[in-house]
C-alpha positions as CSV (number, residue, x, y, z in Angstrom):
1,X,17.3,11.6,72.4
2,X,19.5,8.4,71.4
3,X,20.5,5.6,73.2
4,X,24.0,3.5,72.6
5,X,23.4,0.0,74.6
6,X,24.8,-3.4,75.2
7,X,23.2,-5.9,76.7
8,X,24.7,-9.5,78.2
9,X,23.5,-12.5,77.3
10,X,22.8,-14.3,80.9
11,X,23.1,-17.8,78.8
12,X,26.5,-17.7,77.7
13,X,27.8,-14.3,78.6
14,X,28.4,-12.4,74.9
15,X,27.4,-8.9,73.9
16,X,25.0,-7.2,72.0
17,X,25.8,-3.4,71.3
18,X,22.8,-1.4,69.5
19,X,21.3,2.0,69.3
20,X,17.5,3.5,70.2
21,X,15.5,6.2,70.6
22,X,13.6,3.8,73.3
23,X,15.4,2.0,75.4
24,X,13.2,0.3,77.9
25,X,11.1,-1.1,74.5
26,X,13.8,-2.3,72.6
27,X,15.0,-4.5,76.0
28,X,11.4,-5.4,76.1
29,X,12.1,-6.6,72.3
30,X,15.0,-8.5,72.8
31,X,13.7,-10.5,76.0
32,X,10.5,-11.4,74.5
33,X,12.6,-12.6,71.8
34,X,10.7,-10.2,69.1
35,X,14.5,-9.7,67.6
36,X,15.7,-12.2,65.4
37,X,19.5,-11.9,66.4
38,X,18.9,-12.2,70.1
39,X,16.3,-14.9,70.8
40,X,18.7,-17.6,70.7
41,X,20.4,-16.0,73.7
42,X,17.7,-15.0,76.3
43,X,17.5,-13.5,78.4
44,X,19.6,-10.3,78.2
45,X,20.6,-7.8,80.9
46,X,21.3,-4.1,80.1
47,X,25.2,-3.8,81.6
48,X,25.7,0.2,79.2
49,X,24.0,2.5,77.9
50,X,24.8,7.0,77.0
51,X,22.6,9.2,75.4
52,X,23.4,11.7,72.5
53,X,21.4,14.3,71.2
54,X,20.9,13.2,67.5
55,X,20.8,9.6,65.8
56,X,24.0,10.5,64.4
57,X,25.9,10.9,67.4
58,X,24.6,7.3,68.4
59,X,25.3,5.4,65.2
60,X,28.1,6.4,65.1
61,X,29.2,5.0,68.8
62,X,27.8,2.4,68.3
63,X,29.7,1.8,65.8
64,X,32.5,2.2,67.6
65,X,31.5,-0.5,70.4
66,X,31.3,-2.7,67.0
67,X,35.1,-2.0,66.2
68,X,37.4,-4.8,67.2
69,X,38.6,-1.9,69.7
70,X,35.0,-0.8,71.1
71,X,34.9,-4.4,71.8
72,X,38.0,-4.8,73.6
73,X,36.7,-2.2,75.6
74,X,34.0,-3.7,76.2
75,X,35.5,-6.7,77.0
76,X,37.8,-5.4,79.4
77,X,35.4,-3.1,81.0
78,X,32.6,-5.9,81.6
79,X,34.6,-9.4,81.7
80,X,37.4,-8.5,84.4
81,X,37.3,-10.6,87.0
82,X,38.0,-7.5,89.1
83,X,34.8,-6.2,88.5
């Protein structure tokens, strides 16, 4: 099993999308600022995540959430002010 994320930075509010076959570690990595692309902006919440069955599935969603329109999406569906 494989896990598409993205995470919020609670410091200045921009994304991080990624993929894992361990979710709760990885968040554990990027709070405790073990990941060199995230420690500038801890700490991180976990506001998505889906599973798929094979790493392939995952990449290539995540991916997607790394398009300029997976992160529209993502932009619409976690910065409305509607909730």
């Amino acid at each position: 099993m494989y896990f598409v994320y993205i995470l919020r930075s609670l410091k200045d509010g921009r994304f991080y999308k990624g993929m894992t076959s361990d979710i709760e570690r990885r968040i554990y990595e990027h709070n405790s600022g073990q990941t060199k692309s995230t420690k500038a902006y801890l700490p991180w919440e976990l506001v998505y995540s889906e599973s798929h069955e094979t790493r392939e599935e995952a990449r290539k969603r995540e991916l997607y959430f790394k398009s300029g329109i997976g992160r529209e999406v993502i932009n619409k569906r976690f910065c409305s002010s509607t909730g």
